[in-house]
C-alpha positions, 0 to 999 in steps of 0.5 A: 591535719596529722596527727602528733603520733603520725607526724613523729612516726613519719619523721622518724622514719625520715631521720632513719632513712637519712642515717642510712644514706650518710652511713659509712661505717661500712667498708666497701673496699675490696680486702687485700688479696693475699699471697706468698713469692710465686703464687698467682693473685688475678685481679680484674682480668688480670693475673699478677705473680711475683715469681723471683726475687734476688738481693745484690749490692751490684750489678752489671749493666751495658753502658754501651753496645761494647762496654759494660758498667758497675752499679753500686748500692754502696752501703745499701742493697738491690732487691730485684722483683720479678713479675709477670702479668697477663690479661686485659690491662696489665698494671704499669710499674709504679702501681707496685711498691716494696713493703719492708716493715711498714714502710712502703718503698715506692718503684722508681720511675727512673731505674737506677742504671741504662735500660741495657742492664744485665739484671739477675732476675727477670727478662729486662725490665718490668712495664706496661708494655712488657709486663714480664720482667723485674723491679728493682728496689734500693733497701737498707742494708742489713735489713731485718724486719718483713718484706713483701711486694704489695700492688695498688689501683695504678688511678689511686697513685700519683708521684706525690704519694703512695696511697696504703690500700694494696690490692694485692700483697706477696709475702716473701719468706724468711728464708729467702731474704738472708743475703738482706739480713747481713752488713754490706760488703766493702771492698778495698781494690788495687791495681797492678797495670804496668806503664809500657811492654814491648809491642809484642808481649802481652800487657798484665793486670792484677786487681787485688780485692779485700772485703773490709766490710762486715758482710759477705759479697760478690765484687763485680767488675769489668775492663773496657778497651777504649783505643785503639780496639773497643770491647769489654769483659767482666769479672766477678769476685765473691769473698767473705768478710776480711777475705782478699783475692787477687785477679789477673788477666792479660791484654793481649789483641795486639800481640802478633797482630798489626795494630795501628797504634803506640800505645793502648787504653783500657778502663778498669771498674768495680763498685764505687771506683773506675780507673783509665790506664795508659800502656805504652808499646814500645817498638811499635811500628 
């Protein structure tokens, strides 16, 4: 039979063993590889960068192979993320998210505007498949806390909830978010389109702009023909606060061209507003 001292000693040495095997206090979470916009962070193979980054409060897109559209952040902003990864298993889109001040912004799944988009930054967009091209998220405007792009294990992420532990963080300095620490713009528009002209003289069209909003902006927009001919083209405005400008073009493909048709239809767009116009030819064969 054991002794009473050995049977502690044993049972002490038991007790220790177990505190070890039921320890957590140690973390064996890999820490959160640091970087700033541009710089490289590989990981598992995997080499990520954030290369660029621009904050817009519109943008143009393709809504069909010959017309454009307007995207609006109306009071908000866009803040496009470019990325490129290289490597084994390039991370898919939702394992990114913005942190702004804490809080984390999720990647949307569903992109604000058509796959066909004319993004400021990156090469269409970002996916597993295609690992070089933007993010693009919608942030408060003005924004005045830190901003950084962050990176977590894709398996740790699910459409309910963003999971805390990045992996990877790029900070973005200062200086290059003041387009994000301004009020939105707010643009007033306008439109100048007269009813009929003489089928062989070219139909104006004014757009006055005012910018009643507190901050700086551009104004993006676009005139698409819709009958008899089908095109588009866009315009891009940029004014400060309080600033008005005037913008003029003229439609002109029927002049001195037979056109099979007594009139002519055109969409006017600009953040937050789209018109059709009708203009009679008159005289027309």
């Amino acid at each position: 039979m054991p002794s009473r001292r050995r049977l502690v000693a044993s049972l002490g040495a038991a007790l220790t063993g177990l505190a070890g095997c039921l320890d957590t206090s140690s973390d064996s979470t890999p820490p959160t590889a640091e970087a700033t916009l541009g710089d490289s962070i590989s990981l598992d193979g995997t080499t990520v960068t954030a290369t660029e980054l621009a904050a817009v409060h519109s943008y143009h897109y393709l809504s069909a192979p010959d017309a454009f559209g307007v995207e609006s952040a109306g009071s908000d902003r866009f803040l496009f993320v470019a990325l490129t990864a290289s490597g084994e298993r390039p991370p898919p889109g939702r394992a990114f998210a913005l942190d702004v001040g804490g809080d984390r912004l999720a990647f949307p799944e569903a992109a604000p505007a058509p796959e066909r988009d004319l993004a400021p930054v990156g090469d269409g967009r970002y996916t597993e498949e295609s690992p070089q091209g933007y993010l693009v998220f919608r942030v408060p405007a003005p924004l005045e806390t830190s901003v950084a792009v962050t990176l977590r294990q894709a398996s740790q992420v699910s459409d309910s909830r963003v999971d805390d532990d990045a992996r990877a963080r790029w900070s973005i300095p200062d200086a290059r978010l003041d387009a994000l620490r301004s009020p939105p713009p707010e643009f007033a528009v306008s439109y100048d389109v007269p009813e009929s002209v003489d089928a062989n003289d070219p139909i104006p069209v004014g757009i006055d702009v005012t910018n009643k909003g507190d901050g700086s902006g551009v104004c993006r927009g676009a005139i698409n023909h819709t009958h008899p001919m089908h095109g588009g083209d866009s315009f891009s405005l940029s004014l400060d606060s309080g600033a008005s400008t005037t913008y003029e073009m003229t439609v002109d493909y029927h002049v001195d061209d037979r056109v099979d048709a007594d009139s002519l239809e055109f969409d006017l767009l600009v953040p937050g507003d789209a018109r059709s116009f009708t203009v009679t030819l008159e005289g027309a064969a």
